[in-house]
N, CA, C and O of each residue as an XYZ file, in Angstrom:
332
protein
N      76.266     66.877    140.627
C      77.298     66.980    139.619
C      78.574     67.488    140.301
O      78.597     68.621    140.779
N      79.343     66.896    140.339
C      81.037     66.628    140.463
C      81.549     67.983    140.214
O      81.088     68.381    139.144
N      82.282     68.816    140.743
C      83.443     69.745    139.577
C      84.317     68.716    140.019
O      84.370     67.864    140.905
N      85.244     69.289    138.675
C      86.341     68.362    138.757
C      87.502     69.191    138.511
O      87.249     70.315    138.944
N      88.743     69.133    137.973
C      89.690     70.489    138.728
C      89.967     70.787    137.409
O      90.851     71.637    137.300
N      89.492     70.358    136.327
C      89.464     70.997    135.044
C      88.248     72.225    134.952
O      88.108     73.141    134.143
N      87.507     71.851    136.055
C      86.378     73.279    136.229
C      86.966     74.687    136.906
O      86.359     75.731    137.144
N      87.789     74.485    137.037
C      88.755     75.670    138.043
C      89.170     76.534    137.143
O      88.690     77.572    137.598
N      89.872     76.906    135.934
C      89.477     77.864    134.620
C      88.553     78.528    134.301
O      88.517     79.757    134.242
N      87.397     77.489    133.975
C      86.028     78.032    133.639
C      85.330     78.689    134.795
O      84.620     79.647    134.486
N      85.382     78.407    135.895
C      85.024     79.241    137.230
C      85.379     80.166    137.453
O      84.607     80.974    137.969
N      86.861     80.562    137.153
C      88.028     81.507    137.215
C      87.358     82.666    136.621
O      86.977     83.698    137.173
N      87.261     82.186    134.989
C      86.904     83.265    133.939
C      85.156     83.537    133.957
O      84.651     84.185    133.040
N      84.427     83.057    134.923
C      82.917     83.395    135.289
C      83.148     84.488    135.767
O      82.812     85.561    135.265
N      84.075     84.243    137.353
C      84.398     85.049    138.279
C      84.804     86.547    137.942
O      84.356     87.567    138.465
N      85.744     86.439    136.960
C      86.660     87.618    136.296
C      85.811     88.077    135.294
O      86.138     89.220    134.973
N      84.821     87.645    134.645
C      83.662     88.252    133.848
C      82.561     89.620    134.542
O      82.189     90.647    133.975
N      82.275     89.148    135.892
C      81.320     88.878    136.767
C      81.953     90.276    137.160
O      81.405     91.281    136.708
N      82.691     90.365    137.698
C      83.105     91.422    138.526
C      83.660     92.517    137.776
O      83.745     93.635    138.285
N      84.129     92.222    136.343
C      84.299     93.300    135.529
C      83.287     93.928    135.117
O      83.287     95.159    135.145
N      82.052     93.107    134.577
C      80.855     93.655    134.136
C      80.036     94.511    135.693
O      79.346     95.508    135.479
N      80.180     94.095    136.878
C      79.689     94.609    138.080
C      80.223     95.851    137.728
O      79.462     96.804    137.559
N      81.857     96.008    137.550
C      82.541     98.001    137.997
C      81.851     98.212    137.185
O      80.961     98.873    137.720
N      81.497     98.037    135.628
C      81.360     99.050    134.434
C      80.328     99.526    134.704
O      79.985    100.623    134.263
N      79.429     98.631    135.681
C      77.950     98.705    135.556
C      78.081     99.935    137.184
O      77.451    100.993    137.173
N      78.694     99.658    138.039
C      79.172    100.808    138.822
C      79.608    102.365    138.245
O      79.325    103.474    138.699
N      80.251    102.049    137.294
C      81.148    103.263    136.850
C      79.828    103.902    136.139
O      79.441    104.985    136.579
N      79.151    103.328    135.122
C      78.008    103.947    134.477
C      76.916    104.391    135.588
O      76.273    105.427    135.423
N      76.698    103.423    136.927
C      75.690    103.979    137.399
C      76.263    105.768    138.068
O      75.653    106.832    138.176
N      77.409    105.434    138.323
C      78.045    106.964    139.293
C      77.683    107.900    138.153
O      77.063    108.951    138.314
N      78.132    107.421    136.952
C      78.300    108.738    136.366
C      76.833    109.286    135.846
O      76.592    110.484    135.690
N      76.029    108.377    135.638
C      74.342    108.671    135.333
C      74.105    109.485    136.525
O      73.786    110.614    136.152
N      74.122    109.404    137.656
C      73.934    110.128    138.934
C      74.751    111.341    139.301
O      74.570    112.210    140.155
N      75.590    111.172    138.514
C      76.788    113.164    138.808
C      75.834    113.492    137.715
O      75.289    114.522    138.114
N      75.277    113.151    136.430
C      74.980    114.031    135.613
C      73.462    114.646    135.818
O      73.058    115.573    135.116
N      72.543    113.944    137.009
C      71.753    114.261    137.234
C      71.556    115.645    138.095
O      70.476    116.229    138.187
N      72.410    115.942    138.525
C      72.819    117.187    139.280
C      73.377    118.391    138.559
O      74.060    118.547    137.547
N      72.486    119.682    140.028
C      72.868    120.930    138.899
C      74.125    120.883    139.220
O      74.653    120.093    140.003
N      74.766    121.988    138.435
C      76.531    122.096    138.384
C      76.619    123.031    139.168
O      75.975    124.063    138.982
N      77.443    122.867    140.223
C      77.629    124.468    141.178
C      77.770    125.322    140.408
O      78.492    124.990    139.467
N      77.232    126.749    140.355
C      76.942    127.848    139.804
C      78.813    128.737    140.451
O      79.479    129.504    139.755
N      79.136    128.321    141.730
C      80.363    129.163    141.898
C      81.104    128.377    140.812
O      81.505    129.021    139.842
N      81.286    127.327    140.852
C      82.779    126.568    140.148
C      83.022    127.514    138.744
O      84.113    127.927    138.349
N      81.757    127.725    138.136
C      81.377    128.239    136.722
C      81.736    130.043    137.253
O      82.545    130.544    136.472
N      81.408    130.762    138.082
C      81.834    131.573    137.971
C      82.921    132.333    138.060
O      83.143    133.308    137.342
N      83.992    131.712    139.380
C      85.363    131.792    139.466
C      86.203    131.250    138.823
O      86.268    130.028    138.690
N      87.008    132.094    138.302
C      87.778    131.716    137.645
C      89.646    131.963    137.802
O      89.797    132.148    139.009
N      90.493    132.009    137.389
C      91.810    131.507    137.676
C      92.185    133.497    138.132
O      92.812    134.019    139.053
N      91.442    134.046    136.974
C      91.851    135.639    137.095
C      91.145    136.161    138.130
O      91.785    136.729    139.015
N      89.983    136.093    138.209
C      89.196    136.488    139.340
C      89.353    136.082    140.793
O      88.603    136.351    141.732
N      90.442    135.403    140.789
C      90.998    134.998    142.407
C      92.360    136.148    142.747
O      93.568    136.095    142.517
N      91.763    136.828    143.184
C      93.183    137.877    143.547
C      93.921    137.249    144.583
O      95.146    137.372    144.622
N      93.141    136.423    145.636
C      93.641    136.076    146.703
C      94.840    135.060    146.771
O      95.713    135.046    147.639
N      94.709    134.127    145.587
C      95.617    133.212    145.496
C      97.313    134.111    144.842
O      98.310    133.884    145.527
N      97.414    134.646    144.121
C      98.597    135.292    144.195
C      99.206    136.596    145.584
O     100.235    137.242    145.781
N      98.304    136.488    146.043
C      98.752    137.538    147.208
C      99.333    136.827    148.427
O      98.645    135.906    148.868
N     100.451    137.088    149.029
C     101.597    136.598    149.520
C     100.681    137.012    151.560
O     100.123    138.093    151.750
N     100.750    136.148    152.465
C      99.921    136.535    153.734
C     100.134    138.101    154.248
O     101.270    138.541    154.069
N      99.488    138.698    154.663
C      99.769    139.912    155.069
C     101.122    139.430    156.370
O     101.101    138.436    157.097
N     102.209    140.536    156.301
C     103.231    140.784    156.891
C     104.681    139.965    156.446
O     105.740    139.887    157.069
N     104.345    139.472    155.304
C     105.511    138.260    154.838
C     105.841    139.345    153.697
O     106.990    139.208    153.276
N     105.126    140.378    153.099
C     105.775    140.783    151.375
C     107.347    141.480    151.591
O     108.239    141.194    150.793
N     107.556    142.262    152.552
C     109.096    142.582    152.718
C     110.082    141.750    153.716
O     111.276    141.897    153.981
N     109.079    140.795    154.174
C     110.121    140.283    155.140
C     111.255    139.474    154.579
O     111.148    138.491    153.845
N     112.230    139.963    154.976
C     113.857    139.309    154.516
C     113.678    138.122    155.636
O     112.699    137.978    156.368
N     115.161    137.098    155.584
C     115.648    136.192    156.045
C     116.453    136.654    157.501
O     116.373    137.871    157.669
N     116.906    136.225    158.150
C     117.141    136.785    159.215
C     118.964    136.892    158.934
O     119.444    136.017    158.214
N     119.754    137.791    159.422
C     120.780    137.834    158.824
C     121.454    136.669    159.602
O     120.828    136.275    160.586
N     122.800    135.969    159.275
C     123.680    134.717    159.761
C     124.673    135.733    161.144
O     125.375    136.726    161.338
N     124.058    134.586    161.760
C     124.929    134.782    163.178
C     126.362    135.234    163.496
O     127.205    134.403    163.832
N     126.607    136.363    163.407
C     128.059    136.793    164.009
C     128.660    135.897    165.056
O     128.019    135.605    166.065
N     130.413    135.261    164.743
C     130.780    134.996    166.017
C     132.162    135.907    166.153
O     133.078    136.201    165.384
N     131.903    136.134    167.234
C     132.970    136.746    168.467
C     134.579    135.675    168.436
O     134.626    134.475    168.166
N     135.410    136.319    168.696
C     136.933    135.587    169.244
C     136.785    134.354    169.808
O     136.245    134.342    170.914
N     137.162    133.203    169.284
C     136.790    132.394    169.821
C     135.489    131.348    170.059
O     135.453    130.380    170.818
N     134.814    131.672    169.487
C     133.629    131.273    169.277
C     133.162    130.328    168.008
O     133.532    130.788    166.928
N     132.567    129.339    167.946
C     132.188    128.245    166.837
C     131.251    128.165    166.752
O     130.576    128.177    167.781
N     130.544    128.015    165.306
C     129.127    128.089    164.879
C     128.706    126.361    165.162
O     129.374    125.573    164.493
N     127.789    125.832    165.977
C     127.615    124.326    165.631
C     126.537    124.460    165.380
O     125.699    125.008    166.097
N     126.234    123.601    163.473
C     124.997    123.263    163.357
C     124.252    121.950    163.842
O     124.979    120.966    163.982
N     123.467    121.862    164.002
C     122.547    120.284    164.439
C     121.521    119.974    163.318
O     120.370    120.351    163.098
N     122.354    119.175    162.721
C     121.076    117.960    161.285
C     120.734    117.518    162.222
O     121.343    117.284    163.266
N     119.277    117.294    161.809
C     118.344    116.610    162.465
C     118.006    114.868    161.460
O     117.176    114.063    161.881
């Protein structure tokens, strides 16, 4: 049996059936398989307040200022360089 180029649609929309029904059937299998698993016990216990560490600034940075701007002398020109 012949295709003939009026079969090129109907092949099209097999194709595009085929592979949509494949992800869903992907997407359902992943997620049947995360739910089979225990839930990390840390994720559940830390929480946003109980992280002191994340608001605390590295040790030796909490007073450090900026460095003060370069004095020039008589005669002297500041050249910056953009990079």
């Amino acid at each position: 049996m012949p295709l003939t180029p009026s079969d090129g649609l109907a092949l099209t929309m097999v194709a595009t059936l085929a592979f949509s029904l494949g992800m869903l059937f992907t997407i359902f299998w992943v997620m049947a398989r995360k739910a089979d698993r225990k839930p990390d016990i840390e994720d559940g216990l830390l929480d946003e307040e109980e992280q002191p560490w994340r608001d605390k600034k590295p040790a030796g940075t909490a007073n450090q200022k900026e460095p003060p701007p370069p004095t020039l002398g008589k005669g002297q020109r500041l050249v910056e360089i953009v990079a």
